[in-house]
N, C-alpha and C positions, 0 to 999 in steps of 0.2 A: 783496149781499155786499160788505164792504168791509174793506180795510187801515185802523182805526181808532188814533187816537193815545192814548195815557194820562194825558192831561191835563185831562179831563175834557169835551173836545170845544171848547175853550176855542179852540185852534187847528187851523181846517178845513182849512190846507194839507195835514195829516200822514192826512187819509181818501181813498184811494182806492178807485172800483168795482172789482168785481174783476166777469167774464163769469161761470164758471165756478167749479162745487163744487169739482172737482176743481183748479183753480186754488188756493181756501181752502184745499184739503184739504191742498196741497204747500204751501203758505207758513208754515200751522201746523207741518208735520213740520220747514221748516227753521227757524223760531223753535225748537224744542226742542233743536234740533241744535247752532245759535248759541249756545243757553243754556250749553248742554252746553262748549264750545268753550270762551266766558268764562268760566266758574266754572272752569277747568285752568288758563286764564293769570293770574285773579285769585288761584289760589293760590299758582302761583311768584310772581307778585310781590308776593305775600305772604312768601314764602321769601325773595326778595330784601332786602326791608325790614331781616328779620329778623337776614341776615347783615350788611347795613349798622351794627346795633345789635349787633351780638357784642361778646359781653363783650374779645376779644381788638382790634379793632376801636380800643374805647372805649379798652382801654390803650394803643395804639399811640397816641392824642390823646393821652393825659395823659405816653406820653415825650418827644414831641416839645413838650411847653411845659417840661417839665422840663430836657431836655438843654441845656447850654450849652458845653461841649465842640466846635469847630467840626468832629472827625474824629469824634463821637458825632452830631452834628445828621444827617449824611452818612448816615450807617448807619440810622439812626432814618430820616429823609423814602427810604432806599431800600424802606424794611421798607412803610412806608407806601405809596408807589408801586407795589409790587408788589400789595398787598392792596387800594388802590382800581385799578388795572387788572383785576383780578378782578371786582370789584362791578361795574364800569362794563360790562362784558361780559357781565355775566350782566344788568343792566338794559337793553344794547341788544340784545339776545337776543328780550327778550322785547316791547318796544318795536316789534321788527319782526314777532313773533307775530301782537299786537294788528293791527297793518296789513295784515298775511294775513288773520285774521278782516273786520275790513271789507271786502277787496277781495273775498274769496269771499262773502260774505253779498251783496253789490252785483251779483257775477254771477249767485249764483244766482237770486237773486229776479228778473232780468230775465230770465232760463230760463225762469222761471211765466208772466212775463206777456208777453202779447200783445205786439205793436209800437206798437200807440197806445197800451198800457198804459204803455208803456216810457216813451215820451217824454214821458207824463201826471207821470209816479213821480219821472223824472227833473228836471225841473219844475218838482216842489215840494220836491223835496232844494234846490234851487238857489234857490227861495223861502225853505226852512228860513234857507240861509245867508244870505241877504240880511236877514232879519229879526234874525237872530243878532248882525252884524254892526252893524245900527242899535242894536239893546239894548244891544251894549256901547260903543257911543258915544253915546250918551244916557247912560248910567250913570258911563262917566267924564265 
């Protein structure tokens, strides 16, 4: 039984043994669980987007090119500050979301596994990164 990657087996760091069914058994219920998790934060920040692109939003841009009034420019970038302090809040909102999701997904799974699981698992996260890291300096 193994932790297998989706990549088509392309990269073996991302398989690990697992001992135990009941190990699979719990790693699958928290894959569904995680699924579940992300599909809630990928819809508020969906919702975030959305309110970035509000039609009220877009006007607030098109007064502030417009305004040449220096006691209108004022009024206008307040209208604007106020309404991106809104956005920005509700993007670091969920910003921190997503980072909950990782760190709980990080703990639970090393709940499932074993102690030399642990340090196998953890291993090749830190393999991940290191290959991650050459790709994107080879690329630039």
């Amino acid at each position: 039984m193994s932790i297998c990657n989706n990549y088509g087996g392309r990269l073996g760091i991302f398989e690990l043994k697992l001992g135990t069914q009941e190990q699979m058994r719990k790693i699958e219920a928290l894959r569904v669980k995680i699924m579940l998790e992300e599909e809630k934060v990928e819809r508020e920040m969906e919702r975030q987007q959305v309110i970035v692109a509000d039609r009220k939003m877009v006007e607030l841009v098109r007064l502030v090119v417009r305004v040449k009034n220096g006691e209108e420019v004022r009024q206008v970038e307040g209208l604007v500050q106020v309404a991106l302090k809104g956005v920005m809040a509700g993007l670091e909102k969920e910003m921190k979301a997503i980072d909950c999701i990782r760190l709980r997904t990080l703990k639970r799974v090393l709940d499932v596994l074993s102690p030399l699981h642990c340090v196998e698992f953890l291993a090749r996260i830190d393999m991940l990164q290191i290959w991650g890291k050459k790709r994107v300096y080879t690329i630039n």
